[in-house]
C-alpha positions as CSV (number, residue, x, y, z in Angstrom):
1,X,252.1,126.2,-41.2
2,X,254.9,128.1,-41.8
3,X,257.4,129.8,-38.5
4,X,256.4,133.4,-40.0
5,X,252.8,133.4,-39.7
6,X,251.6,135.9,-37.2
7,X,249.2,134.3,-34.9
8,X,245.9,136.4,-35.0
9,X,244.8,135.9,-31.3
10,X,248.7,137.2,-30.1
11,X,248.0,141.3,-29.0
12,X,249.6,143.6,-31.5
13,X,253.3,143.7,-30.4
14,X,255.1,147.4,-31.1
15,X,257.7,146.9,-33.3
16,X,261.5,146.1,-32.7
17,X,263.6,149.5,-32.0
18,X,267.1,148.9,-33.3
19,X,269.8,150.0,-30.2
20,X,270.1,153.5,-31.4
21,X,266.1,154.4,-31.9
22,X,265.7,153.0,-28.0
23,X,269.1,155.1,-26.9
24,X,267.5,158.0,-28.5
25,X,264.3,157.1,-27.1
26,X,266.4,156.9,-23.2
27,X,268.1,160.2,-24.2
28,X,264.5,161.9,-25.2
29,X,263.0,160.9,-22.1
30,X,266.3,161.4,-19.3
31,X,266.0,165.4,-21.8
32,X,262.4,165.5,-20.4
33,X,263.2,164.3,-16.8
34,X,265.8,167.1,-17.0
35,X,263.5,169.6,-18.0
36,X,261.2,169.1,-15.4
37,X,263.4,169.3,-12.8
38,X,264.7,172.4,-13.9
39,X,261.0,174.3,-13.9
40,X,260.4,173.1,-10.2
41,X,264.0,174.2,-8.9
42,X,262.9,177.8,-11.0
43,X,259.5,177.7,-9.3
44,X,261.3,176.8,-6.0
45,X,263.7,179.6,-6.4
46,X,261.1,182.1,-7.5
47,X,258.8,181.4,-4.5
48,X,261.5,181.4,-1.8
């Protein structure tokens, strides 16, 4: 049996990101944070 085989009973594992897709990934998600707070201080500012 050979290292490489993939063991059929593991769960499906997602596949490695390389540094740069997961920074991007970070930066996507920290843009998206961002965003959001941005509408609720405009909603905050609109209702006061």
């Amino acid at each position: 049996m050979s290292p490489v085989t993939i063991d059929p009973q593991a769960p499906p594992e997602t596949p490695v990101e390389t540094p740069a897709a997961s920074a991007e990934a970070v930066r996507r998600e920290w843009l998206l944070v961002g965003l959001g707070l941005v509408g609720l201080l405009a909603i905050l500012a609109i209702t006061l």
